[in-house]
gemmi code that builds the backbone of each chain (N, CA, C; Angstrom):
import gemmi

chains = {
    "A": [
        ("UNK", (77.952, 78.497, 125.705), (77.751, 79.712, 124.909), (78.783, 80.764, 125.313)),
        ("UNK", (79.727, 81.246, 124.274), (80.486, 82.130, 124.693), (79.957, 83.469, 124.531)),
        ("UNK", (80.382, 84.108, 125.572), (80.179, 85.615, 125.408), (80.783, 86.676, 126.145)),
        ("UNK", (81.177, 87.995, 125.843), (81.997, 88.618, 126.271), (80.845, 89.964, 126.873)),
        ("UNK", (81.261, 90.938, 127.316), (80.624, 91.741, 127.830), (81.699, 93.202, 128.097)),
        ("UNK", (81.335, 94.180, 127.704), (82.124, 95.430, 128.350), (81.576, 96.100, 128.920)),
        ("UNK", (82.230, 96.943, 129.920), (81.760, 97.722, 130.998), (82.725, 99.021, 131.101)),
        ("UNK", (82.251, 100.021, 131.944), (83.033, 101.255, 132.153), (82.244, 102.402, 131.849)),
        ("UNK", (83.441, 103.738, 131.947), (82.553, 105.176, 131.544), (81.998, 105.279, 130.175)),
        ("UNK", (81.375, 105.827, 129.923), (80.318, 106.026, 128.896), (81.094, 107.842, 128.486)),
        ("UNK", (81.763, 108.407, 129.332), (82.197, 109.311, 129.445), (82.827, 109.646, 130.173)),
        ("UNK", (84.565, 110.434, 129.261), (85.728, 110.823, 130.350), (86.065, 111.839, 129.540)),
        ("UNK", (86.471, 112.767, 130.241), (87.440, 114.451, 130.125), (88.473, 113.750, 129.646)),
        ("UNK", (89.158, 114.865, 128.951), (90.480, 114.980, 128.006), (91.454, 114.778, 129.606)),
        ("UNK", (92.683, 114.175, 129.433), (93.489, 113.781, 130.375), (93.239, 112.732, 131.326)),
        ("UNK", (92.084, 112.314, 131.413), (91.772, 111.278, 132.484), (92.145, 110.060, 132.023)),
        ("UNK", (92.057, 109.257, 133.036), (92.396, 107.587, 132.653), (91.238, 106.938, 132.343)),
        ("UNK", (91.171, 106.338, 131.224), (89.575, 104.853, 131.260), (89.794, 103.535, 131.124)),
        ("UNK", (89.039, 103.120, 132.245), (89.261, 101.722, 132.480), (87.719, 101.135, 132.325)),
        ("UNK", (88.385, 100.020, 131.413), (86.801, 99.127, 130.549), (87.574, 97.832, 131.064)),
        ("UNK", (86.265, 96.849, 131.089), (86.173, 95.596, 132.214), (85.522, 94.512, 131.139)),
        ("UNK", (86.057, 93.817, 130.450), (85.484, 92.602, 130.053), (85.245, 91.402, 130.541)),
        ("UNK", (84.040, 90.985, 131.214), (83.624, 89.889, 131.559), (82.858, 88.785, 130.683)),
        ("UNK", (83.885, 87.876, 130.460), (83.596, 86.904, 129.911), (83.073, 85.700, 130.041)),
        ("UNK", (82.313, 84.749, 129.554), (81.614, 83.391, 130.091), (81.587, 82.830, 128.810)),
        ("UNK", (81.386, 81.149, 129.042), (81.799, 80.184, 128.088), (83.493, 79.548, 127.792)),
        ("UNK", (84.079, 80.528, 128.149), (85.502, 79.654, 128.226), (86.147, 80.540, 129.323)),
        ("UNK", (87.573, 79.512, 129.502), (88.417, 80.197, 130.978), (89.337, 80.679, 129.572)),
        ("UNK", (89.812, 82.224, 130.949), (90.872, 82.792, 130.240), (92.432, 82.005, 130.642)),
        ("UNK", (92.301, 80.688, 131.116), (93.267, 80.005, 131.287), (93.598, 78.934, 130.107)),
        ("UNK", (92.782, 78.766, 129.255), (92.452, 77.982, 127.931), (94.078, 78.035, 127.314)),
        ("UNK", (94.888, 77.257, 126.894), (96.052, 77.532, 126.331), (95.473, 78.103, 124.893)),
        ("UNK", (96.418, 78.574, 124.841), (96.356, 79.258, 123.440), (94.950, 80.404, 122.797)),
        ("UNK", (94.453, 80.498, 123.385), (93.489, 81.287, 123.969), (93.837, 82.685, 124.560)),
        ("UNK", (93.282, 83.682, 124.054), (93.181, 85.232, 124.982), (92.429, 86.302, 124.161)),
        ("UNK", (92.332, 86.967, 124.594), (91.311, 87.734, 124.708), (92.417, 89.500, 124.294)),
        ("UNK", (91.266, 90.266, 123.245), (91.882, 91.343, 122.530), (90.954, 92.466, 122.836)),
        ("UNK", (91.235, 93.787, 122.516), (90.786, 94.994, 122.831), (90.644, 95.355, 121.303)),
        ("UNK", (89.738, 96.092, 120.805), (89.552, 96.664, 118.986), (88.461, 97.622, 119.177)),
        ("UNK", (89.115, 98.735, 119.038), (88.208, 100.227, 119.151), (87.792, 100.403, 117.266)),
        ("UNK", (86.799, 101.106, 117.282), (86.256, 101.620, 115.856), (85.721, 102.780, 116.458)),
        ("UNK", (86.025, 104.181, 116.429), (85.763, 105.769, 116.257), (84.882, 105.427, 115.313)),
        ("UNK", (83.731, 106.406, 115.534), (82.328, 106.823, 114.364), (82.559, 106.816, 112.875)),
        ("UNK", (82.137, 105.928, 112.399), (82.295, 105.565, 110.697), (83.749, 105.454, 110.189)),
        ("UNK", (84.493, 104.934, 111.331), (85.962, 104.474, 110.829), (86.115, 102.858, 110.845)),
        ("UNK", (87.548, 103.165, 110.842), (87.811, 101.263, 110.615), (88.062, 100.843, 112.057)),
        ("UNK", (88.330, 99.939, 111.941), (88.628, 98.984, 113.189), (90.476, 98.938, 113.624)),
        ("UNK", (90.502, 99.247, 114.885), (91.891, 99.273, 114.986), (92.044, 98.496, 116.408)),
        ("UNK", (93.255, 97.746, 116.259), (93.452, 96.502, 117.179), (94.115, 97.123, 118.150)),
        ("UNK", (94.114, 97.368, 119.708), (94.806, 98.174, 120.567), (95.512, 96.833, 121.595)),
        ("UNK", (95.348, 95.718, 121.843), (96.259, 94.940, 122.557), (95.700, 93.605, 122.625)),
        ("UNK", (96.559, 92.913, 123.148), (95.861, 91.363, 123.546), (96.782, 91.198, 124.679)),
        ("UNK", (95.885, 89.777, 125.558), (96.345, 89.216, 126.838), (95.759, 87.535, 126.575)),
        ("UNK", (96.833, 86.783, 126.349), (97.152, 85.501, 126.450), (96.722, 84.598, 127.551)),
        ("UNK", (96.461, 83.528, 127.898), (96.011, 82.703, 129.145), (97.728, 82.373, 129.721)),
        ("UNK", (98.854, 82.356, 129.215), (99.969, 82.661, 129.533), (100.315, 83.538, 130.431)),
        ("UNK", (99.565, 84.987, 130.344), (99.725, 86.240, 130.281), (100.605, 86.836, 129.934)),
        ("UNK", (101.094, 86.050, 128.732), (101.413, 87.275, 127.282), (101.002, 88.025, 126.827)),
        ("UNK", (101.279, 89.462, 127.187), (101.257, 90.890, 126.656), (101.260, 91.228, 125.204)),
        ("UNK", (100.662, 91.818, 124.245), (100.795, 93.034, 123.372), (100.724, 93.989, 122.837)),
        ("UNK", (100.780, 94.987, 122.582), (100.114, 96.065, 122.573), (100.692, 96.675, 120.821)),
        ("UNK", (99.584, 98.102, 120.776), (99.627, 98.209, 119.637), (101.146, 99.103, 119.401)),
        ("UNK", (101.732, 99.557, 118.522), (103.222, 100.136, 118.576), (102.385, 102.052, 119.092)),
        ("UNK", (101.881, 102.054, 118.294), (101.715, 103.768, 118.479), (100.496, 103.850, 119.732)),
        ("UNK", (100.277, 103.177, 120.534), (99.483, 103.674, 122.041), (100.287, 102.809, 123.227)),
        ("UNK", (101.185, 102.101, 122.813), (101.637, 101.194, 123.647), (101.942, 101.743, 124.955)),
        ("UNK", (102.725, 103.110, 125.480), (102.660, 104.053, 126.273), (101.613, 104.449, 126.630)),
        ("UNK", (100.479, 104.585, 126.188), (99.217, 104.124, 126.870), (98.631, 103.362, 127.486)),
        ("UNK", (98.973, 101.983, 126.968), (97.745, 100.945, 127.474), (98.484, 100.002, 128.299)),
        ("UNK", (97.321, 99.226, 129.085), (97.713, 98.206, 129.993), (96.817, 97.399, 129.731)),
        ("UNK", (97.033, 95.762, 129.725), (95.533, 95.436, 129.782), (96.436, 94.377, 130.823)),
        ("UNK", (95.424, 93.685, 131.864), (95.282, 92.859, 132.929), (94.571, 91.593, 132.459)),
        ("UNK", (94.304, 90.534, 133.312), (93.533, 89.660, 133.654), (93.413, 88.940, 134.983)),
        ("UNK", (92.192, 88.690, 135.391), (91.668, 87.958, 136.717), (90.809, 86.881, 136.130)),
        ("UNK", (91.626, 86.014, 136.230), (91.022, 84.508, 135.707), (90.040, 83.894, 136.569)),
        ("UNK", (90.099, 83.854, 137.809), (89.595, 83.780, 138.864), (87.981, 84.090, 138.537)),
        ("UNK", (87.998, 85.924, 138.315), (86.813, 86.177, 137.822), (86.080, 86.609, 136.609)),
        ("UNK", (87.394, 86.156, 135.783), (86.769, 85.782, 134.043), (86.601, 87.393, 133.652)),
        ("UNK", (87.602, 87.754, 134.131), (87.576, 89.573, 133.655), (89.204, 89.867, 132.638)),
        ("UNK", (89.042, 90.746, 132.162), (89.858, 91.538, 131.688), (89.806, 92.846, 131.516)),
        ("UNK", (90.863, 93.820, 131.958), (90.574, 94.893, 132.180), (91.726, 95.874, 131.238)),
        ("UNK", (91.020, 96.673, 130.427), (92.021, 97.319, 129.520), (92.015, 99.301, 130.506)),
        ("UNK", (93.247, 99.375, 130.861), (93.450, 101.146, 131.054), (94.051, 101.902, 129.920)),
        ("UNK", (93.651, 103.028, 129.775), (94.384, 103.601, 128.621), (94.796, 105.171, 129.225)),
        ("UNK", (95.559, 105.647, 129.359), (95.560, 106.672, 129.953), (95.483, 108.001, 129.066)),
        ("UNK", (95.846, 109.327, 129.837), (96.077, 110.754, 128.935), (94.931, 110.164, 127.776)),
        ("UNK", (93.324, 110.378, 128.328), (92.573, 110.372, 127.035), (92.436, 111.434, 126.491)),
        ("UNK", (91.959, 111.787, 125.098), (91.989, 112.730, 123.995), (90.798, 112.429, 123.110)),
        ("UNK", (89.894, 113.602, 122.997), (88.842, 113.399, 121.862), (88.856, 112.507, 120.775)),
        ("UNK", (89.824, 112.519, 120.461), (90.125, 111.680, 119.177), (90.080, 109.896, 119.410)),
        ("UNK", (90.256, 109.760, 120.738), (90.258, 108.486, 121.590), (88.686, 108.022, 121.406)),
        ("UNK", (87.878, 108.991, 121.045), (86.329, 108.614, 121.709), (85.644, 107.207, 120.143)),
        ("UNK", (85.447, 106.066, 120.877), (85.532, 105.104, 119.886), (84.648, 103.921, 120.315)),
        ("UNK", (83.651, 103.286, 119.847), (83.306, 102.024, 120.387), (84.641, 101.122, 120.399)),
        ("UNK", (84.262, 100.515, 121.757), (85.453, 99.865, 122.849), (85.268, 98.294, 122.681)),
        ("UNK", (85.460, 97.249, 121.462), (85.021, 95.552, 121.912), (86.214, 95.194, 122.257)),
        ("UNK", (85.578, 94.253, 123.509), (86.557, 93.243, 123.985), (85.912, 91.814, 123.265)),
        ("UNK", (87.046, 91.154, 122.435), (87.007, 89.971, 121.472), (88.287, 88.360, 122.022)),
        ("UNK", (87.572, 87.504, 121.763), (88.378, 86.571, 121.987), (88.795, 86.328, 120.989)),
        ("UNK", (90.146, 85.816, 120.989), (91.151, 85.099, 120.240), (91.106, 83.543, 120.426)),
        ("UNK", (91.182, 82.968, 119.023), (91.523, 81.549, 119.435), (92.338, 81.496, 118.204)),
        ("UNK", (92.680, 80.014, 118.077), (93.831, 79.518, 117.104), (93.506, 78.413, 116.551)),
        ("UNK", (93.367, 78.055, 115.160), (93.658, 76.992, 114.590), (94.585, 76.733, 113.752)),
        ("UNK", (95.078, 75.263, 113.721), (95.744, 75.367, 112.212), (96.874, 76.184, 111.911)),
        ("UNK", (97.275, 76.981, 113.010), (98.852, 77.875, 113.281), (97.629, 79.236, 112.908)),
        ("UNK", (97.055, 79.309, 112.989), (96.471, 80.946, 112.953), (95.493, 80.928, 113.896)),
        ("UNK", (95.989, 82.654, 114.512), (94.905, 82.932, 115.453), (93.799, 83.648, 114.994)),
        ("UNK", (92.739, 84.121, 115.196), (91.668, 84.780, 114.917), (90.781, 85.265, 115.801)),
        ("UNK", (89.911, 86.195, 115.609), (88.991, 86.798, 116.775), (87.549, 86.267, 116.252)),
        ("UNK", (87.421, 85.231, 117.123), (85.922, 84.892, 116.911), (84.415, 85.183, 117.724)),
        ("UNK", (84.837, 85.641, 118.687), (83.744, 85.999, 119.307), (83.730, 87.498, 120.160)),
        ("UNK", (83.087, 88.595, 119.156), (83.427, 90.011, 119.647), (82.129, 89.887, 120.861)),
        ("UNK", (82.715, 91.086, 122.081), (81.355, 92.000, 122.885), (80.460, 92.763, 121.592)),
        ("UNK", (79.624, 92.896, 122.772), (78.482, 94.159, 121.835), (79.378, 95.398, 121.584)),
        ("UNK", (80.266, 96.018, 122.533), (81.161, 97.082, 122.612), (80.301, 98.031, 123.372)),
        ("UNK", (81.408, 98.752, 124.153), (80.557, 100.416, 124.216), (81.420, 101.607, 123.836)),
        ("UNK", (80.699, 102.422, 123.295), (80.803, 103.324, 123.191), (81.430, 104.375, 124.026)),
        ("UNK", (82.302, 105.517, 124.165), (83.211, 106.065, 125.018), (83.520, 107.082, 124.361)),
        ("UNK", (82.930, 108.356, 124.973), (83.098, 109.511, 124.377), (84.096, 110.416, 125.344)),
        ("UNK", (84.794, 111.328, 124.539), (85.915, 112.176, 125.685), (85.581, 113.699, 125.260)),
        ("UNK", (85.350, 114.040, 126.288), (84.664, 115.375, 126.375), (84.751, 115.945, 127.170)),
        ("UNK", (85.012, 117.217, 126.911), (85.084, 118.344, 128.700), (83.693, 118.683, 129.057)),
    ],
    "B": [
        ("UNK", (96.995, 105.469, 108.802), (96.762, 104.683, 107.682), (96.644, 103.155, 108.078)),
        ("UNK", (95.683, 102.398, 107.047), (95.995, 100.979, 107.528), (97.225, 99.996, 106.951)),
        ("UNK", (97.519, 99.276, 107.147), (98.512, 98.094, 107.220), (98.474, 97.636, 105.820)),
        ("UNK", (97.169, 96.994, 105.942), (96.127, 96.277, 104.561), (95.213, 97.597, 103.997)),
        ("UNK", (95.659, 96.856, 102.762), (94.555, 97.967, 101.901), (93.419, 97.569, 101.443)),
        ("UNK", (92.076, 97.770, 101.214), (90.820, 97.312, 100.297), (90.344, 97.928, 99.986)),
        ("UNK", (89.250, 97.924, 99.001), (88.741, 99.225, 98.133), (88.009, 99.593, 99.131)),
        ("UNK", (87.800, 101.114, 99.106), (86.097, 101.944, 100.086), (85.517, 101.041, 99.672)),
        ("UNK", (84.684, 100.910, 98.388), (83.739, 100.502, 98.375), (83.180, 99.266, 96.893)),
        ("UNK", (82.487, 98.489, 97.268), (82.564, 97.750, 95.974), (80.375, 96.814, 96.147)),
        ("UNK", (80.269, 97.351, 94.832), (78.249, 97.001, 94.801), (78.477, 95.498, 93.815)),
        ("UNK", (77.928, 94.817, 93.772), (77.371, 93.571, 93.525), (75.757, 93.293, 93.029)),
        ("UNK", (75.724, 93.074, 91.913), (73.862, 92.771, 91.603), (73.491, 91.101, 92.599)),
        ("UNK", (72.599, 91.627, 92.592), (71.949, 90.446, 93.605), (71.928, 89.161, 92.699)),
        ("UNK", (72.492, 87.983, 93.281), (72.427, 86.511, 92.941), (73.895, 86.619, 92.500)),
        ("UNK", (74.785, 87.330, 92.130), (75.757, 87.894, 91.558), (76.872, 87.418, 92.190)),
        ("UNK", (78.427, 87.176, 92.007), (79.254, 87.124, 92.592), (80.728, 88.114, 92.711)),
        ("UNK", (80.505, 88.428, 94.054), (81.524, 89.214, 93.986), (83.108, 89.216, 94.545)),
        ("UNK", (84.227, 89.752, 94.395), (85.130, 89.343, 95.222), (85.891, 90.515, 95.875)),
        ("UNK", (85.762, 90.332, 97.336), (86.903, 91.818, 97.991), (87.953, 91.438, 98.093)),
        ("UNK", (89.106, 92.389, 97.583), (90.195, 92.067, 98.630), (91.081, 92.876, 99.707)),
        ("UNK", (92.367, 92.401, 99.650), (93.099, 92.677, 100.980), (94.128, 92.691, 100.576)),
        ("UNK", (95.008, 93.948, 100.372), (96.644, 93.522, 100.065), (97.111, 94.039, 101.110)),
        ("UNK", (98.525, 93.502, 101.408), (99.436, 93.706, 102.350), (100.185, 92.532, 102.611)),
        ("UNK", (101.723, 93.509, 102.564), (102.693, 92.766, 103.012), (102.729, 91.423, 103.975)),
        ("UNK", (102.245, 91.732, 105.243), (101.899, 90.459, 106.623), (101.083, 89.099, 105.387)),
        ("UNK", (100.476, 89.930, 103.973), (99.600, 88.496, 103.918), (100.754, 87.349, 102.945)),
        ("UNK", (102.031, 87.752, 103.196), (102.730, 87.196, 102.155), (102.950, 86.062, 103.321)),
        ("UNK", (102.612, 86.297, 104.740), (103.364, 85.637, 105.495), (101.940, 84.997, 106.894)),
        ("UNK", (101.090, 85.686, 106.675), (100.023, 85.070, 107.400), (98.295, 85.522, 106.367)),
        ("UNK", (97.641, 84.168, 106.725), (96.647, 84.506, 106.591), (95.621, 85.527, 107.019)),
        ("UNK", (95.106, 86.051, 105.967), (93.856, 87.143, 106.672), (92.598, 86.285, 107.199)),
        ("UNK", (92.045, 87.317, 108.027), (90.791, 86.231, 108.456), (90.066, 87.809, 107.722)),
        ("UNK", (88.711, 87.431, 107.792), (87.131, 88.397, 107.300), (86.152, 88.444, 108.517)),
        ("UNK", (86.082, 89.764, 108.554), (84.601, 89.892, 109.449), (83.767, 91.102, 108.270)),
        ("UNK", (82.575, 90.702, 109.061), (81.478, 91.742, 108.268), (80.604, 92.443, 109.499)),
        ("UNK", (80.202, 93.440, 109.188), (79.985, 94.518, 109.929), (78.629, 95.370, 109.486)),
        ("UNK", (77.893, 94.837, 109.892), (76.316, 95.213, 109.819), (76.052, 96.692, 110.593)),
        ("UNK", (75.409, 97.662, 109.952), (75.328, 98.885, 111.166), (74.668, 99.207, 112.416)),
        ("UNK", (75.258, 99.689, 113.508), (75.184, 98.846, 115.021), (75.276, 97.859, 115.380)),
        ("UNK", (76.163, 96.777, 114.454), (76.512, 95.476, 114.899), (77.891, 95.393, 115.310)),
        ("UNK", (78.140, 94.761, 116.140), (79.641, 93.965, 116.144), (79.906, 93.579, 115.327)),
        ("UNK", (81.448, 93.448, 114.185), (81.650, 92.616, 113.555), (81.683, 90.788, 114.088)),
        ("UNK", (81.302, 90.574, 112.711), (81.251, 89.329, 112.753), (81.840, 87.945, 111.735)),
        ("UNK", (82.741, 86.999, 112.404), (84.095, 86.300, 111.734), (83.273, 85.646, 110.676)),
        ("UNK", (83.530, 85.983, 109.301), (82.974, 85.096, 108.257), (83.752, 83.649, 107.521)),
        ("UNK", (85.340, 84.164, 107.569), (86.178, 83.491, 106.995), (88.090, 83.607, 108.302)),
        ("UNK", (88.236, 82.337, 108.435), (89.361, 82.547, 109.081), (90.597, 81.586, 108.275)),
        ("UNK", (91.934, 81.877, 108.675), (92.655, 80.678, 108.104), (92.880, 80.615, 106.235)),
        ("UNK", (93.095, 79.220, 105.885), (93.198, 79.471, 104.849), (91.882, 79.122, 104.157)),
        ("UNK", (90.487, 78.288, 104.559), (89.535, 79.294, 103.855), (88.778, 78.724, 104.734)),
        ("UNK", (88.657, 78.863, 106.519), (87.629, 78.378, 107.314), (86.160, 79.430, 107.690)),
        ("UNK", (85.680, 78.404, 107.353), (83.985, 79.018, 107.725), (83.396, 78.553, 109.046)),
        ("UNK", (83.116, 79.927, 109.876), (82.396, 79.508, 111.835), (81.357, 78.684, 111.063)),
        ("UNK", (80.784, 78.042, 112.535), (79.473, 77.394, 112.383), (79.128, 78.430, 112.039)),
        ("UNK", (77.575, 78.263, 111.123), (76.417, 79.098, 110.850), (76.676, 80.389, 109.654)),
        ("UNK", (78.026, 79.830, 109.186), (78.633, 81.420, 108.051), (78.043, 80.432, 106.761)),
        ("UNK", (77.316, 81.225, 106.033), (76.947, 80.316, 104.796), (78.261, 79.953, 103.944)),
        ("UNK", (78.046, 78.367, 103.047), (78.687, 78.202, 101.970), (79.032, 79.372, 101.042)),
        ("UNK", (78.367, 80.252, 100.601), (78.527, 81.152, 99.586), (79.930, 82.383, 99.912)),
        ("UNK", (80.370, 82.086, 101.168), (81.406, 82.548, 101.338), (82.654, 82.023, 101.540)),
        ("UNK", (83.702, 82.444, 100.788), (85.219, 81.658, 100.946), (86.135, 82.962, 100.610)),
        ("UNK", (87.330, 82.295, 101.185), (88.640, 82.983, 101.551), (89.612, 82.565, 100.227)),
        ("UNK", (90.866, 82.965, 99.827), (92.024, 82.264, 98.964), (92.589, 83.393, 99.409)),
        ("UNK", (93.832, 83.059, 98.874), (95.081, 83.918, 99.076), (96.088, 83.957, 98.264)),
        ("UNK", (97.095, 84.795, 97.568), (97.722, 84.795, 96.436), (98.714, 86.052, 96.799)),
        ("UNK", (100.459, 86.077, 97.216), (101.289, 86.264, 97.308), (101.082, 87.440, 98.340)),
        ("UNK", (100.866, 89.051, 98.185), (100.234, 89.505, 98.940), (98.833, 90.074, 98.825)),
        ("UNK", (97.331, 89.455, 98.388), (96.354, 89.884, 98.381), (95.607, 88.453, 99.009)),
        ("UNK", (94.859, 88.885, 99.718), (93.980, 87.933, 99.933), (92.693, 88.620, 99.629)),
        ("UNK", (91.734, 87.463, 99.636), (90.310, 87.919, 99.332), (89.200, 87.275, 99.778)),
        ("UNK", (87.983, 87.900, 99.776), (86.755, 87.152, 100.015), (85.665, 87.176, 99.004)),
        ("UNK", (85.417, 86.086, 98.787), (84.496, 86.212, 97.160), (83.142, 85.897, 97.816)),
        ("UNK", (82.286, 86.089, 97.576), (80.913, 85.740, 98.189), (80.201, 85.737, 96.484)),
        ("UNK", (79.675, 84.147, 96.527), (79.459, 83.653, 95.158), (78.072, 83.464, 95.591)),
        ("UNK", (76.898, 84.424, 94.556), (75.477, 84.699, 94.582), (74.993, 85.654, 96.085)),
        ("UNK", (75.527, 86.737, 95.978), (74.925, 87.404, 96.516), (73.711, 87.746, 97.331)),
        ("UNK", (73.723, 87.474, 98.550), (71.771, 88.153, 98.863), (72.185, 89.249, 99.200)),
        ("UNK", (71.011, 90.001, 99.470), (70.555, 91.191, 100.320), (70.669, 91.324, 101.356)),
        ("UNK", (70.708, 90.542, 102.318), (71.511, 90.494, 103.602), (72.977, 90.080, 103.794)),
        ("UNK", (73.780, 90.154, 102.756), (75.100, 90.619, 102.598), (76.002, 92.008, 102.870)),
        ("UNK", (74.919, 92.615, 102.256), (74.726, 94.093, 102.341), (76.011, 94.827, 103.845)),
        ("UNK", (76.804, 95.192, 103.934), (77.588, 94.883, 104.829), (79.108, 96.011, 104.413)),
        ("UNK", (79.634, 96.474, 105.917), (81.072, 96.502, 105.924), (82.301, 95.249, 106.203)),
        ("UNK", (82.665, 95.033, 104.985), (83.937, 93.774, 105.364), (84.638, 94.709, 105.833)),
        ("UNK", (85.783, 93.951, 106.305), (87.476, 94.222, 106.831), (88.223, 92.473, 106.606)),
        ("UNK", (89.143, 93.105, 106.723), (90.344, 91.912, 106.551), (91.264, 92.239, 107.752)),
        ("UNK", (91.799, 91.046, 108.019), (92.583, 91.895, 109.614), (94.009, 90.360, 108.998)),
        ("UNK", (94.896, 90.669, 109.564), (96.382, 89.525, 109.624), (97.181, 89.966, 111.485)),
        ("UNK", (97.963, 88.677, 111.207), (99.089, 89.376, 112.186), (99.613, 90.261, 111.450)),
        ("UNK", (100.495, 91.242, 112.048), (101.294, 91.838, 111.309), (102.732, 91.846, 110.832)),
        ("UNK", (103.580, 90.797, 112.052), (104.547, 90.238, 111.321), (104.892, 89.335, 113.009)),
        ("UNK", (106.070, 88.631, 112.608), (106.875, 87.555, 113.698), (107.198, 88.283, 114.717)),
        ("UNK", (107.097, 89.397, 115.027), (108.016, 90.218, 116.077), (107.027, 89.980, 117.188)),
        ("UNK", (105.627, 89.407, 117.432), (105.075, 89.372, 118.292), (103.978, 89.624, 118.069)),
        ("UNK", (102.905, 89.493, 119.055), (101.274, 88.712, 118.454), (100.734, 90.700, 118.263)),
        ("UNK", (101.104, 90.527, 116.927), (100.163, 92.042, 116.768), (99.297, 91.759, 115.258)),
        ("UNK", (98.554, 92.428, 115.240), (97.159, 92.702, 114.280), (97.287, 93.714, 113.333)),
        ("UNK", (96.927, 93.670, 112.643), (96.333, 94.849, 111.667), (95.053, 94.674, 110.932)),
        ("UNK", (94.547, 96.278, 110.484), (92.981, 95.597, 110.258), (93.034, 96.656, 108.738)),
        ("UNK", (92.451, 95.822, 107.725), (92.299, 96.909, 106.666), (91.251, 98.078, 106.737)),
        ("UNK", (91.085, 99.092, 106.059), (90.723, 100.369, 106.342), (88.867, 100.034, 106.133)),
        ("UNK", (88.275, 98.623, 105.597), (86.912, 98.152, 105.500), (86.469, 98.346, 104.011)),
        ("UNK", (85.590, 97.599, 103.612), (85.253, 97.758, 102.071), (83.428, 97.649, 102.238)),
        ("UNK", (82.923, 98.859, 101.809), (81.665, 98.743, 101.784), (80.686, 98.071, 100.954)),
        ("UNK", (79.919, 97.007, 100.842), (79.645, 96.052, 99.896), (78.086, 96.474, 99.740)),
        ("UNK", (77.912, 96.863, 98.695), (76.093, 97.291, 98.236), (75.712, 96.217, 97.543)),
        ("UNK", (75.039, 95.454, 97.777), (74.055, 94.462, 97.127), (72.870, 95.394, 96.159)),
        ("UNK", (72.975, 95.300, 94.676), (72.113, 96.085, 94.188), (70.740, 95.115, 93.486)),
    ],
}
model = gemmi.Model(1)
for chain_id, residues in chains.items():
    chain = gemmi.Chain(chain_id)
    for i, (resn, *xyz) in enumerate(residues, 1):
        res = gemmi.Residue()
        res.name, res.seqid = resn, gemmi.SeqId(i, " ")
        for name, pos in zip(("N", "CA", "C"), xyz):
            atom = gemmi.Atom()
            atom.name, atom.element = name, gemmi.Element(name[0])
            atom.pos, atom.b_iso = gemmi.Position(*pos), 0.0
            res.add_atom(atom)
        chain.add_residue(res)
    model.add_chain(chain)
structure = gemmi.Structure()
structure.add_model(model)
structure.setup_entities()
């Protein structure tokens, strides 16, 4: 049974750094072709894709936060860890960490976290 | 702005068939996949590829694709359809990036 899980502040001040922790079970993040993505949705908006990390550990990030973000992995302990720095109200967004897989020459996100929620506030 | 475009919003009579779509450039060159988005839910993958269904996604849903629009038709409608789609693609060869359309709100009437 796959499943993902996120973790972190529930709440951070304008300028601070947030770091969210996806722990995953049911597959290794060593799986070829396989990795694992970050996709924030702000309150009654759309869904916006902020990076992925490969079992390679191939990097991507989105073009307009890319100077923001980092994301990691510890395969070891089936985590992935996204930082985003200089946060901003406008940042405040449910946070899923989603796996990627591939068939057929296309990748896709098939199995999202519940997400949390992350509000930025003084 | 998003990448992909789809209507705000589009209602359907129940048993009914309806079809969303998805335009954008990336779909001339990759497939869109579909999630649906229940409120306080995670989205969830209905259609991936060129018209794959997860375990447990009913028949009544399928994917096609046509130069740059893709779509999702959901043929006979229930009430637990009722739902925010999105359409998401890579966004082009330059490297593994995403885009997600702006969501299409689907009213089962």
């Amino acid at each position: 049974q796959v499943t993902l899980k996120e973790s972190g502040p529930v709440l951070v001040k304008p300028t601070e750094t947030l770091t969210l922790t996806c722990t995953v079970s049911g597959f290794s993040l060593s799986t070829p072709r396989m990795g694992v993505s970050w996709i924030r949705q702000p309150p009654g908006k759309a869904l916006e894709w902020l990076g992925s990390i490969f079992s390679n550990d191939e990097k991507s990030y989105s073009t307009s936060l890319k100077s923001r973000l980092t994301i990691s992995k510890d395969t070891s302990k089936s985590q992935v860890v996204l930082t985003m720095t200089n946060m901003d109200p406008v940042d405040t967004a449910t946070y899923y960490c989603v796996r990627i897989d591939y068939y057929n020459y296309v990748y896709y996100f098939d199995y999202w976290g519940q997400g949390t929620l992350v509000s930025v506030s003084s | 702005s998003s990448e992909l475009t789809q209507d705000p919003a589009v209602s359907v009579a129940l048993g009914q068939t309806v079809r969303i779509t998805c335009q954008g450039d990336s779909l001339r060159n990759y497939y869109a996949s579909w999630y649906q988005q229940k409120p306080g839910q995670a989205p969830l993958l209905v259609i991936h590829g060129k018209n794959n269904r997860p375990s447990g996604i009913p028949d009544r849903f399928s994917g096609s694709s046509s130069g740059n629009t893709a779509s999702l038709t959901i043929t006979g409608a229930q009430a637990e359809d009722e739902a925010d789609y999105y359409c998401n693609s890579r966004r082009d060869s330059s490297g593994y990036h995403w885009v997600f359309g702006g969501g299409t709100k689907l009213t089962v009437l």
